[in-house]
BAMI-801515 format. One record per residue (C-alpha): residue number from 1; residue in three letters; x, y, z. Coordinates in nm, 3 decimals. Example, Ala and Ser with C-alpha at 12.3 -4.5 7.8 and 13.67 -1.06 7.14 Angstrom:
<pts>
(1; "ALA"; (1.230; -0.450; 0.780))
(2; "SER"; (1.367; -0.106; 0.714))
</pts>
This chain:
<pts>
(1; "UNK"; (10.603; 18.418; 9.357))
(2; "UNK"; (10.394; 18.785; 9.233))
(3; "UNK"; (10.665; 18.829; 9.024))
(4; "UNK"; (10.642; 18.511; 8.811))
(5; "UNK"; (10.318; 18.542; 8.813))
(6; "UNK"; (10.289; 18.912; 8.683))
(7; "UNK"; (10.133; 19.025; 8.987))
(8; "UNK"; (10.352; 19.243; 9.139))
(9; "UNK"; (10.315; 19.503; 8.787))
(10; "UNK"; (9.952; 19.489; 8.861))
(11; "UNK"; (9.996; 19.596; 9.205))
(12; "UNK"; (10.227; 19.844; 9.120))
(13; "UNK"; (9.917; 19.985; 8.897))
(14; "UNK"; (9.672; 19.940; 9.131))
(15; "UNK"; (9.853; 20.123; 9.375))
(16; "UNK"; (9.850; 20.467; 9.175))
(17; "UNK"; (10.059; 20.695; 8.983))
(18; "UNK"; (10.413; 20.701; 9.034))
(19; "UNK"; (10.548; 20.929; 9.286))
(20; "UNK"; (10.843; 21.183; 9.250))
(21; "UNK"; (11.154; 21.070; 9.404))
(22; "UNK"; (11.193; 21.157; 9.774))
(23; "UNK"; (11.410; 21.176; 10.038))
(24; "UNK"; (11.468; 21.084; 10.390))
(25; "UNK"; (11.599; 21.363; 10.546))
(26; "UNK"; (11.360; 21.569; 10.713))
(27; "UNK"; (11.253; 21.444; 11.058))
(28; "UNK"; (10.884; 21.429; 11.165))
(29; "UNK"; (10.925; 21.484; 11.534))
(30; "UNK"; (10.923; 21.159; 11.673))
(31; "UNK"; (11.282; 21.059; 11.575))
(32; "UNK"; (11.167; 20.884; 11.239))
(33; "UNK"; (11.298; 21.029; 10.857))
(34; "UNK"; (10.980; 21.201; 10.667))
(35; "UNK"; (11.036; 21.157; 10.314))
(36; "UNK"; (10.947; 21.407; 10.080))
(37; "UNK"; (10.892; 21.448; 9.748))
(38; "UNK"; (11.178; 21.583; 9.516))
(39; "UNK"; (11.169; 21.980; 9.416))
(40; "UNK"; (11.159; 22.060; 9.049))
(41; "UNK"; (11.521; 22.195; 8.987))
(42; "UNK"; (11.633; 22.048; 9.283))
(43; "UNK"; (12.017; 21.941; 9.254))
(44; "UNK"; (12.026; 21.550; 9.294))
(45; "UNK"; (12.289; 21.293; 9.447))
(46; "UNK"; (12.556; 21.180; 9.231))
(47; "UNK"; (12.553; 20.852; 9.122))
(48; "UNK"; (12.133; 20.851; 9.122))
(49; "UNK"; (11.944; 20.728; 8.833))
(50; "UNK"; (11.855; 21.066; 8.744))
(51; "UNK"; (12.209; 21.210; 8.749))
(52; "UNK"; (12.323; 20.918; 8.526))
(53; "UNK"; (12.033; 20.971; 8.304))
(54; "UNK"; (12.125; 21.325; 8.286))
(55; "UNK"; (12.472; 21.240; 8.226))
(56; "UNK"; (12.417; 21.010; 7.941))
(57; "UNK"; (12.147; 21.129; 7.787))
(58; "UNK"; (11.961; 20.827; 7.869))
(59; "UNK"; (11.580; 20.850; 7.740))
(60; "UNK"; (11.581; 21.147; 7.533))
(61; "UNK"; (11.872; 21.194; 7.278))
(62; "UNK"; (11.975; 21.496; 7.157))
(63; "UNK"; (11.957; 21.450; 6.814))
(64; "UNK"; (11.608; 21.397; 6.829))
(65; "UNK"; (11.542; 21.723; 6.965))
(66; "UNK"; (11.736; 21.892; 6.727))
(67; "UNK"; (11.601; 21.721; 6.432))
(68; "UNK"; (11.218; 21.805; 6.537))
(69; "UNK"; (11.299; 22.161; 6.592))
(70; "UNK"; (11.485; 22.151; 6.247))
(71; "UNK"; (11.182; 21.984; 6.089))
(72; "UNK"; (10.955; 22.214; 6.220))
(73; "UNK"; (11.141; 22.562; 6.074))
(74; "UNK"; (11.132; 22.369; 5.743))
(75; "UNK"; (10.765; 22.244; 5.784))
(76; "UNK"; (10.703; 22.638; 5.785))
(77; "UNK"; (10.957; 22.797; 5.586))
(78; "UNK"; (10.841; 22.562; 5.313))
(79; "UNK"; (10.473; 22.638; 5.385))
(80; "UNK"; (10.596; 23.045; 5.345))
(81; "UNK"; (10.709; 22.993; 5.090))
(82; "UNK"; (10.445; 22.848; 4.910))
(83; "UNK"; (10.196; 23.153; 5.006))
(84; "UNK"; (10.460; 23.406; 4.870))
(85; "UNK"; (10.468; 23.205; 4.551))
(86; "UNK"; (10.078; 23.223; 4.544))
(87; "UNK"; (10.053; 23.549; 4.647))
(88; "UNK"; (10.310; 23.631; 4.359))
(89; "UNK"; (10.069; 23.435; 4.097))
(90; "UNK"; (9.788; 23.601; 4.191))
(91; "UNK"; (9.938; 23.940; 4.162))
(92; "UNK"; (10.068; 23.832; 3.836))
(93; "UNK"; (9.743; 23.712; 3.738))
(94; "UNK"; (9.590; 24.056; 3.804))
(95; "UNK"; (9.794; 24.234; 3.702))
(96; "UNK"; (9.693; 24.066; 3.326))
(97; "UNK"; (9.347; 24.101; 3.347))
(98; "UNK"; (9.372; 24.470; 3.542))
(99; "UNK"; (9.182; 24.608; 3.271))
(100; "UNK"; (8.917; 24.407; 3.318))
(101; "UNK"; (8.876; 24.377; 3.698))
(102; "UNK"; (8.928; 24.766; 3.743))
(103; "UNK"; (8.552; 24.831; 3.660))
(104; "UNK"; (8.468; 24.571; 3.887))
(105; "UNK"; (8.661; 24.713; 4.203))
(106; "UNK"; (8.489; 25.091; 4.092))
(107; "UNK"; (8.165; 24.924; 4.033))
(108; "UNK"; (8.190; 24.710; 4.429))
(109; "UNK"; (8.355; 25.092; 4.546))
(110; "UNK"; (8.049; 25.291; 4.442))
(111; "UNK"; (7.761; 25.020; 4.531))
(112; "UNK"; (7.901; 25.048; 4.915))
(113; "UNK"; (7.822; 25.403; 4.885))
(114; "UNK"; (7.464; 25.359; 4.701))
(115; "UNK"; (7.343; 25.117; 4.845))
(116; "UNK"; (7.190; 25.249; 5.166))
(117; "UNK"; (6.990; 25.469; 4.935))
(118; "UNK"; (6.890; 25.191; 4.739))
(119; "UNK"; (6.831; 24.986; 5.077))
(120; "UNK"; (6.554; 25.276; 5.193))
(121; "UNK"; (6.415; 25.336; 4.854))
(122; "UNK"; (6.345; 24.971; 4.793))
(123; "UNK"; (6.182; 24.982; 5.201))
(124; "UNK"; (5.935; 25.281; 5.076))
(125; "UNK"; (5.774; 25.053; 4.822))
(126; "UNK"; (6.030; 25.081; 4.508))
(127; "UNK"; (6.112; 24.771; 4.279))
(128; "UNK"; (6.468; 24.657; 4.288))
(129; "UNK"; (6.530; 24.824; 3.982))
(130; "UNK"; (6.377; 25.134; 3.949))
(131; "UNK"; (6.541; 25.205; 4.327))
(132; "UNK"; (6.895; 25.096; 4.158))
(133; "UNK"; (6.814; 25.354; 3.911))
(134; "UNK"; (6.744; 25.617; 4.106))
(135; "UNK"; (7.036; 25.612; 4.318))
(136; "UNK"; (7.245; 25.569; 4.021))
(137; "UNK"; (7.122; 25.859; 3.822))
(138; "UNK"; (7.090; 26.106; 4.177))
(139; "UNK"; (7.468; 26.023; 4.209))
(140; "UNK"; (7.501; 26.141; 3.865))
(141; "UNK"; (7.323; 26.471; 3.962))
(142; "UNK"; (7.511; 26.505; 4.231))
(143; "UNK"; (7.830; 26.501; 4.051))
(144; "UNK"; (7.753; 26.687; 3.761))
(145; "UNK"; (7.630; 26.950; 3.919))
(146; "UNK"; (7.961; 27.007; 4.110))
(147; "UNK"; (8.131; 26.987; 3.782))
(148; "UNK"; (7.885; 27.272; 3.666))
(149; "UNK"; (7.927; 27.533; 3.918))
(150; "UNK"; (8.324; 27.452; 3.877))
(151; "UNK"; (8.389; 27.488; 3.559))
(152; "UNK"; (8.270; 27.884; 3.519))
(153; "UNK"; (8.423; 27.961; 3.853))
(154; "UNK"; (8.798; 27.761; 3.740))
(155; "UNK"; (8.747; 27.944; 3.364))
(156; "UNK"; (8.637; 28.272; 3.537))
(157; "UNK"; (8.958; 28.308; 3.783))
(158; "UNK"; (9.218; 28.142; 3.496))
(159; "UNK"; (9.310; 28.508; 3.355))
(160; "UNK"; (9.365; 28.610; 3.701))
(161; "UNK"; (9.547; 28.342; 3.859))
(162; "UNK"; (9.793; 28.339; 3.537))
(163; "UNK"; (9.886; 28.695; 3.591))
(164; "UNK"; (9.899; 28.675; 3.946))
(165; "UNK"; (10.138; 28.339; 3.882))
(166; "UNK"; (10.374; 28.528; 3.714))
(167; "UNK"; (10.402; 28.765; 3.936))
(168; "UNK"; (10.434; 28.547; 4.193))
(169; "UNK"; (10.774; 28.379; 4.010))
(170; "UNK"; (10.925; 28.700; 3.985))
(171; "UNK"; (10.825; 28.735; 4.377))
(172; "UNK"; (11.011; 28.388; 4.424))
(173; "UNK"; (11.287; 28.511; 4.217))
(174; "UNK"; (11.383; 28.803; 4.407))
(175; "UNK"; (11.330; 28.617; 4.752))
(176; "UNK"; (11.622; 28.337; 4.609))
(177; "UNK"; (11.844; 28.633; 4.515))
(178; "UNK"; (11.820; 28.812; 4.823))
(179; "UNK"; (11.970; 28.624; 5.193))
(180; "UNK"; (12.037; 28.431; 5.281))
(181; "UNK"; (12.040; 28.206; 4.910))
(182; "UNK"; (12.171; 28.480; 4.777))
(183; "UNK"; (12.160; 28.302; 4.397))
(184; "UNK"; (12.252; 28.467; 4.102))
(185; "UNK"; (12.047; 28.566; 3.827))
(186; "UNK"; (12.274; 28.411; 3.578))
(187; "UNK"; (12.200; 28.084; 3.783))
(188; "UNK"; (11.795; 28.139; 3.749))
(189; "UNK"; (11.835; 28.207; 3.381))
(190; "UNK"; (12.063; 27.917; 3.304))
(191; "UNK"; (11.843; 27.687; 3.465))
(192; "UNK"; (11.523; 27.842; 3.309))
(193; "UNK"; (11.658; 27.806; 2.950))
(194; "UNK"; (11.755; 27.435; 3.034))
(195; "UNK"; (11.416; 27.364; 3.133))
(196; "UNK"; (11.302; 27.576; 2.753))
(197; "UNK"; (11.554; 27.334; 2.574))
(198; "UNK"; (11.472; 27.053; 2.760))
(199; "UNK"; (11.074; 27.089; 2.621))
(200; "UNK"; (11.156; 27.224; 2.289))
(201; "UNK"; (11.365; 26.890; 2.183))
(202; "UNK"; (11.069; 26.672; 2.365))
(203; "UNK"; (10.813; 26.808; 2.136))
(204; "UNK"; (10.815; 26.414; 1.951))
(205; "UNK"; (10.742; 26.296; 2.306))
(206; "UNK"; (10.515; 26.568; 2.386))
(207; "UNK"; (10.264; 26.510; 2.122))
(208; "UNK"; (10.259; 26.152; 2.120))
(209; "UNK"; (10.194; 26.182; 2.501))
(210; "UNK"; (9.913; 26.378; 2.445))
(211; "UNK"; (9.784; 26.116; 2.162))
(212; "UNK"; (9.852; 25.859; 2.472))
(213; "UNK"; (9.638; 26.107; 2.682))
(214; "UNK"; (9.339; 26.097; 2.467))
(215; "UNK"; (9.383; 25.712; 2.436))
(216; "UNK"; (9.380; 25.704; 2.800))
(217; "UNK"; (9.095; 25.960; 2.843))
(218; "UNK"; (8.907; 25.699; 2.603))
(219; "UNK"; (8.994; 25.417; 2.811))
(220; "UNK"; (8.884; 25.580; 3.148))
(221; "UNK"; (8.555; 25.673; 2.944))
(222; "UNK"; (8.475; 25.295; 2.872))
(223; "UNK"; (8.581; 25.159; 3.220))
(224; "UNK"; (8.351; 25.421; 3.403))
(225; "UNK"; (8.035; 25.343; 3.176))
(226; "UNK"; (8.102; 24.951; 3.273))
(227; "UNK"; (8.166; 24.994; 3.632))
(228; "UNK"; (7.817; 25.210; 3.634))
(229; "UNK"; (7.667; 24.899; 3.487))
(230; "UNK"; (7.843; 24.682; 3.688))
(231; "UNK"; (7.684; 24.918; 4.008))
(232; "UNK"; (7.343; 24.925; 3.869))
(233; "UNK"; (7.325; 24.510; 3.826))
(234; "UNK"; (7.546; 24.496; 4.245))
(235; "UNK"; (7.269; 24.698; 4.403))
(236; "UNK"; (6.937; 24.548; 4.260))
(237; "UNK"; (7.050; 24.182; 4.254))
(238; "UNK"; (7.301; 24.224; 4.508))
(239; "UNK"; (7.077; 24.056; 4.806))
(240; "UNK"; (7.055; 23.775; 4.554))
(241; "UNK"; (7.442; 23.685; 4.583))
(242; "UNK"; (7.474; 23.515; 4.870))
(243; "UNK"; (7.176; 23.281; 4.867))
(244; "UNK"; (7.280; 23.187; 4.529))
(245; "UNK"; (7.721; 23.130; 4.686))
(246; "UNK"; (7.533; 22.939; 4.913))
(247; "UNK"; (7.387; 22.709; 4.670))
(248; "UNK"; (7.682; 22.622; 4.534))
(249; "UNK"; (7.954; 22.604; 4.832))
(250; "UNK"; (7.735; 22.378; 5.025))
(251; "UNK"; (7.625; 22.443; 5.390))
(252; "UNK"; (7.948; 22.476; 5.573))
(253; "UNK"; (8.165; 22.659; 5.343))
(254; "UNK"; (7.872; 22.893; 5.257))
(255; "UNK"; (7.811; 22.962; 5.582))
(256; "UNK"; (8.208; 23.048; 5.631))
(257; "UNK"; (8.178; 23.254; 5.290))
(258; "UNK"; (7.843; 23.434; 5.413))
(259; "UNK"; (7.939; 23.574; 5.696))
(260; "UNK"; (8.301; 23.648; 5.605))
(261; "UNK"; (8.130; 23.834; 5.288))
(262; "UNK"; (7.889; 24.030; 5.519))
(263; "UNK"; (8.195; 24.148; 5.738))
(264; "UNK"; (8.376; 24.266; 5.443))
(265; "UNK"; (8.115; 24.433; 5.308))
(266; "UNK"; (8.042; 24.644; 5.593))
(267; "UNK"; (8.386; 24.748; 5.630))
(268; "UNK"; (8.405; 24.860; 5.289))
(269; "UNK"; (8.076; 25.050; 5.353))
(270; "UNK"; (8.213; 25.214; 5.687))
(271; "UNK"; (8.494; 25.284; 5.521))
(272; "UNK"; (8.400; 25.439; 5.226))
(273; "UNK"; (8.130; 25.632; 5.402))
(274; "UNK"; (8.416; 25.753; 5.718))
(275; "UNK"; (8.646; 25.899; 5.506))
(276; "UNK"; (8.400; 26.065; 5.270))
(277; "UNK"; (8.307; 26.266; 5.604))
(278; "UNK"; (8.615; 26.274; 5.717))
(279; "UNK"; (8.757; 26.402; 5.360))
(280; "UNK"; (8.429; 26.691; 5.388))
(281; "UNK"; (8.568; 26.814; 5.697))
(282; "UNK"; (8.896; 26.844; 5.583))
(283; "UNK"; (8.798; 27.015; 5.304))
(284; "UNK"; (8.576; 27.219; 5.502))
(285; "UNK"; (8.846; 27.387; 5.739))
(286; "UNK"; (9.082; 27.412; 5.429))
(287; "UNK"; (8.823; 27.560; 5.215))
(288; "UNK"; (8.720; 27.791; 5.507))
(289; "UNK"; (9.118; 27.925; 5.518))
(290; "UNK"; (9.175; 27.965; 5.167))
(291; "UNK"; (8.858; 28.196; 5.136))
(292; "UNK"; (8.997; 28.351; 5.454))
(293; "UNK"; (9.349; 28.473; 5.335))
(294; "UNK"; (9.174; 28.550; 4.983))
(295; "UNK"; (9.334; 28.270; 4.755))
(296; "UNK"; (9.207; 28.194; 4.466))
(297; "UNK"; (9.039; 27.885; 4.338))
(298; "UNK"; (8.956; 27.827; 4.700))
(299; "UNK"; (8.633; 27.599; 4.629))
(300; "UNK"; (8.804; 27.384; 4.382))
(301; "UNK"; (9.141; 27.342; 4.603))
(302; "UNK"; (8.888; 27.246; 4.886))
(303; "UNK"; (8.707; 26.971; 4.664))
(304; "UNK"; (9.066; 26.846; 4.550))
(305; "UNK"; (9.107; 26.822; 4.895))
(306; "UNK"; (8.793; 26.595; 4.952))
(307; "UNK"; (8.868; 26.351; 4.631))
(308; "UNK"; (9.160; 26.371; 4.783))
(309; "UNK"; (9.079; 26.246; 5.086))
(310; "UNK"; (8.972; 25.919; 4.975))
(311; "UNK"; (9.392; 25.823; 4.917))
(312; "UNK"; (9.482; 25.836; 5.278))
(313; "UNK"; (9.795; 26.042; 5.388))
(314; "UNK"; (9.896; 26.061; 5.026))
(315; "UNK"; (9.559; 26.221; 4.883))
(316; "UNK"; (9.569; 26.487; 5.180))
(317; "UNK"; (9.944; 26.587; 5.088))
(318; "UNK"; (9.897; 26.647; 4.688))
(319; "UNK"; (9.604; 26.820; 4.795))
(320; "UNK"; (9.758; 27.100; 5.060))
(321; "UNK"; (10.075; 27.118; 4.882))
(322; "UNK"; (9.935; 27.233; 4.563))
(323; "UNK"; (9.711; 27.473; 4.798))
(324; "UNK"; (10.019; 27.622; 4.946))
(325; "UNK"; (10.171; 27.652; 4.576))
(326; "UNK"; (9.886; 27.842; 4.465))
(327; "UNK"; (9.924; 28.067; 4.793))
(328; "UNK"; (10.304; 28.132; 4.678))
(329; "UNK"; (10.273; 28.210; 4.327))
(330; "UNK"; (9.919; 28.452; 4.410))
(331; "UNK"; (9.974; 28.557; 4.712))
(332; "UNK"; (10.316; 28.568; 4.887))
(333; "UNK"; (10.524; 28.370; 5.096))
(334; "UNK"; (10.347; 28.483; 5.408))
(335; "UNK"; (10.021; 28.336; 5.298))
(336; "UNK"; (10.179; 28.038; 5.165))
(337; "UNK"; (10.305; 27.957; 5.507))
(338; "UNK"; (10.007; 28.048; 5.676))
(339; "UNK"; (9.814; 27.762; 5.438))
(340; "UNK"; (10.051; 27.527; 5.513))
(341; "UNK"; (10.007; 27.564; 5.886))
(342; "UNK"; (9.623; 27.560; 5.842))
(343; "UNK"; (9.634; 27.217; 5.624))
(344; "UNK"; (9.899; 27.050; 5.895))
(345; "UNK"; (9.672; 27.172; 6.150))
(346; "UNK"; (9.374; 27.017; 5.995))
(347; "UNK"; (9.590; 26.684; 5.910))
(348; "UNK"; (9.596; 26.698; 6.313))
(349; "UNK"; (9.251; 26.711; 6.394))
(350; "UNK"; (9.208; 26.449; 6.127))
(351; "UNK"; (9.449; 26.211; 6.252))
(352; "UNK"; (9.456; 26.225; 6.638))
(353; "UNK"; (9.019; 26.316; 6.679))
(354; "UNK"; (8.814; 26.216; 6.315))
(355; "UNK"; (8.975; 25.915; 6.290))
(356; "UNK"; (8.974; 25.746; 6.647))
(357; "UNK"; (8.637; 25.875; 6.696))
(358; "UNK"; (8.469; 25.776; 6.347))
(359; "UNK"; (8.684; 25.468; 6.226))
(360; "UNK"; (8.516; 25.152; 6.442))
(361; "UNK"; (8.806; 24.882; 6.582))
(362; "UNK"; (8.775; 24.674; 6.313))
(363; "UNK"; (8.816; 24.907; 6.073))
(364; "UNK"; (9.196; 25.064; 6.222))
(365; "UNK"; (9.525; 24.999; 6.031))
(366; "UNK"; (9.830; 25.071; 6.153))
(367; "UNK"; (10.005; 25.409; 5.943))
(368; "UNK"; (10.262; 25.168; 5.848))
(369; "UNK"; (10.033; 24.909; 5.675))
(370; "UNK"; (9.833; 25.223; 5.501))
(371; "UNK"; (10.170; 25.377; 5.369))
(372; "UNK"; (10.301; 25.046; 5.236))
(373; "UNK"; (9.928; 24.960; 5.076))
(374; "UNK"; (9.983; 25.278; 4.902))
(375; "UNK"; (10.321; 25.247; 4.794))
(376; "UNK"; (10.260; 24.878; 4.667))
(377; "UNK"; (9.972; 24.944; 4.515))
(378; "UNK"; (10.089; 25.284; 4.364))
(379; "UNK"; (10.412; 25.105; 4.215))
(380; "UNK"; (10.194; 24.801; 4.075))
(381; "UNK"; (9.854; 24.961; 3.936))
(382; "UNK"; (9.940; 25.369; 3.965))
(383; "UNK"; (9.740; 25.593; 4.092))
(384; "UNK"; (9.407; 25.378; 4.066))
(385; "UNK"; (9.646; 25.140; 4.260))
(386; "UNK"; (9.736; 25.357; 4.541))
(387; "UNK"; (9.308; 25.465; 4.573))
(388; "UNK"; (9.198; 25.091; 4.564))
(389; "UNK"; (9.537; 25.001; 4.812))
(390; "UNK"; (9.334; 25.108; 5.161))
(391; "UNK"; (8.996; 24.920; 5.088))
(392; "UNK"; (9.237; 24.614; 4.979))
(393; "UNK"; (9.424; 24.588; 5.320))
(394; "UNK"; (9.097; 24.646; 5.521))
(395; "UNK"; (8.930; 24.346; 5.287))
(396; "UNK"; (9.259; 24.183; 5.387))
(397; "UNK"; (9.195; 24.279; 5.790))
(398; "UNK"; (8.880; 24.169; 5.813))
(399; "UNK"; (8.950; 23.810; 5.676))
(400; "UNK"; (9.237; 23.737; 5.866))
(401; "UNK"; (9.056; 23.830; 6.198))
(402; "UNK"; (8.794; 23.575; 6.072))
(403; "UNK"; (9.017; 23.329; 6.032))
(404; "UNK"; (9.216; 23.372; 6.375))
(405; "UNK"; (8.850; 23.390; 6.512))
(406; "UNK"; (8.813; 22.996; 6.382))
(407; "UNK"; (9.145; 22.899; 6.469))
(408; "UNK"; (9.066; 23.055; 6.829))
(409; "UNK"; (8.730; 22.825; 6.858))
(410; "UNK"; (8.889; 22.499; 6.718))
(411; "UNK"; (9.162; 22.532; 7.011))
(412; "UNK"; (8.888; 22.589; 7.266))
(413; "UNK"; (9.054; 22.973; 7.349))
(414; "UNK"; (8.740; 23.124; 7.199))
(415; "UNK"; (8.366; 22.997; 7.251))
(416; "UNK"; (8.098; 23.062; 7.020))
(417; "UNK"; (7.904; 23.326; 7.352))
(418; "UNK"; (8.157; 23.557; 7.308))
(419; "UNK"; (8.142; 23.647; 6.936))
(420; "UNK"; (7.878; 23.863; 6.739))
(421; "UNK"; (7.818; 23.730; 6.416))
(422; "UNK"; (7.671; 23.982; 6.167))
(423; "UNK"; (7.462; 23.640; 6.028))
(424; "UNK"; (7.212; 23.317; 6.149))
(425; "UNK"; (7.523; 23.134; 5.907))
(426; "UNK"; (7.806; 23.293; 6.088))
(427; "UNK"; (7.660; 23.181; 6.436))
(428; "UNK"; (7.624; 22.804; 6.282))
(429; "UNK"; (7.965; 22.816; 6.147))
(430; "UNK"; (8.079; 22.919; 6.523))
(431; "UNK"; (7.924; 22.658; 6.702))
(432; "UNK"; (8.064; 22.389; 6.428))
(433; "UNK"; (8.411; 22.568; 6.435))
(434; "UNK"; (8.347; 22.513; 6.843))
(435; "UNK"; (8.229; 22.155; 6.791))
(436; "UNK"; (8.548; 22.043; 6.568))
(437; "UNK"; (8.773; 22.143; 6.894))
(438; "UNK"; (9.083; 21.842; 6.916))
(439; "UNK"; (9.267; 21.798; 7.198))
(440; "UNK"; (9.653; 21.829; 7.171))
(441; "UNK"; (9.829; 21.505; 7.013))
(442; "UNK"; (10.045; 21.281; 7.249))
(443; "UNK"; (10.391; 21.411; 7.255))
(444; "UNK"; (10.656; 21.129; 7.363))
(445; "UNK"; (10.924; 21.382; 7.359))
(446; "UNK"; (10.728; 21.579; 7.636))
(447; "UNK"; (10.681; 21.295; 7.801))
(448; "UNK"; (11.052; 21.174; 7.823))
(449; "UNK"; (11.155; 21.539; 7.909))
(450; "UNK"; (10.899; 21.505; 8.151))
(451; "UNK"; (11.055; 21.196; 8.317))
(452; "UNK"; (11.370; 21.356; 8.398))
</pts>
């Protein structure tokens, strides 16, 4: 009677959730089978629903499974792809208009470093522009002024060092004809003269390299007077910027752009700021040696040592290998390995105590990631390439923690408490980031999977 009526499914309901199988074979004490419910993993009678389910595949079919795990690689391998092709555009892209956006990466490079001047001048009363001027023009100072007391102190030592250098060959000749090289001076000279022939019939190239130089030299000229420009215009309208990205995004995605902006501009700071100490130092205890063991040209091998600095790993090895060079050629062997053990030792200190202790979390990148930066950037954009490569990754860093921070508070692993926005806009894109949580879509196939 409940069943033609279509009660008994409503009772079923009513009753509650479905139990797991059980079974009667545990006795309660008084002589009566307990049932209990089935284990998970628990082997099961043959001839059961759930063997024959198992057996057929009944419920969940293989194919099925297969096919979503298929369509999922694809989903992703297509999606990959895609990036790799847009990453590969926008490298093309600037790579064509390099010229033009290298005085704009110098100009951003150098208003990190002047703007906390500019930030106190404008605090102590001075109009936007006349405190972008005069951190502009102190930098100026600053840097011709080192130029100054170089060049009579490079000129002065030049006479010296060339005599000294020759000596120094011979030195290095008579050290690879003694053990245990034991080379021949027939060797030396043969290779010597194919070096002089080498540059006598590359005299065409020669001269039309130094043409090239000049070009270049008038190239580097322009760029530098634009990016100082550029600098002058970032630091007293750069407070201006974001108000104005805000206008124009709208609220949420200028909120998203603000604080993701803010981030990467402080890293940039901090890390332009870290390793100019961290280069001083270097070229502090370098400096220090040189003048030590007596080599010359010690204050401009220690200020090729700080510029130097600013190209991580790379910088630092141009820098104390030329150092030890000089040490050979001037000095002797001896002293040239003496050098080398100072700069290593000093590469130590860098690596394993300036960096951990100056270089904040978010500011860390693997040695693997800063060698590849280099090399890619190095290999795409030279030298200015490899110097704008570390900045680049850290710019990178920075926005891909931002963006696993949103991806953490839309899945409800992060809430907005436990982060530290830099802005009032990054804490309102947290909260709506925490608001926009989903919960996980029905899966079927879990369900069925479930079942058995």
């Amino acid at each position: 009677m409940l069943k033609r009526l279509g009660l008994s499914r409503l009772g079923t309901k009513l009753a509650g959730p479905k139990q797991m199988p059980t079974r009667p074979d545990e006795d309660s004490g008084d002589g009566t089978a307990k049932a209990r419910p089935r284990i998970l993993g628990e082997r099961v009678a043959a001839g059961s629903k759930v063997a024959k389910a198992r057996m057929t595949n009944e419920g969940v079919d293989r194919a099925m499974v297969i096919g979503r795990g298929m369509r999922w690689t694809a989903g992703w391998a297509l999606r990959t792809l895609l990036i790799l092709a847009a990453l590969w555009a926008v490298l093309k892209i600037v790579g064509i208009f390099w010229s033009a956006l290298l005085p704009v990466c110098l100009a951003l490079v150098i208003a990190t470093v002047l703007w906390p001047p500019t930030r106190w001048l404008r605090s102590r009363g001075f109009s936007p522009a006349a405190a972008a001027v005069t951190s502009l023009l102190g930098a100026i100072a600053v840097f011709a002024a080192i130029i100054a007391l170089m060049t009579p102190m490079v000129s002065s030592q030049v006479p010296e060092l060339t005599s000294k250098s020759i000596d120094g060959v011979n030195k290095i000749q008579d050290w690879l004809e003694g053990p245990p090289f034991n080379v021949q001076p027939e060797q030396i000279d043969n290779a010597v003269k194919a070096i002089t022939d080498k540059l006598q019939t590359s005299g065409d190239k020669i001269a039309s390299g130094v043409f090239t130089g000049v070009t270049t030299a008038g190239h580097i000229l322009v760029n530098l007077i634009v990016a100082l420009i550029l600098c002058f215009l970032m630091i007293k309208d750069g407070p201006h910027f974001l108000p104005w990205l805000r206008s124009i995004a709208g609220r949420g995605a200028g909120a998203h752009f603000t604080e993701m902006l803010t981030r990467v501009w402080q890293t940039l700071s901090g890390f332009i700021r870290t390793q100019a100490l961290v280069s001083a130092v270097d070229a502090f205890f370098i400096g220090l040696g040189l003048v030590v063991l007596g080599v010359p040209l010690a204050l401009p091998l220690a200020l090729l040592t700080f510029f130097g600095g600013f190209v991580p790993i790379v910088g630092a090895f141009v820098a104390g290998t030329l150092a030890v060079l000089v040490a050979l050629v001037t000095k002797s062997v001896t002293t040239a390995l003496l050098v080398l053990l100072i700069v290593l030792l000093v590469q130590q200190l860098e690596g394993h105590i300036l960096q951990p202790l100056l270089q904040s979390r978010s500011m860390e990148l693997h040695p693997a990631l800063v060698l590849l930066s280099i090399a890619l950037g190095g290999q795409l954009f030279g030298i200015v390439g490899a110097f704008f490569a570390v900045p680049l990754a850290a710019t990178v860093a920075v926005t891909l923690r931002y963006l696993g921070e949103q991806i953490d508070l839309r899945t409800g692993d992060l809430s907005p408490g436990e982060l530290e926005p830099l802005t009032p806009e990054g804490r309102y894109a947290a909260e709506q980031a925490a608001k926009d949580t989903h919960p996980p879509a029905k899966d079927d196939l879990a369900d069925k999977l479930a079942e058995l």
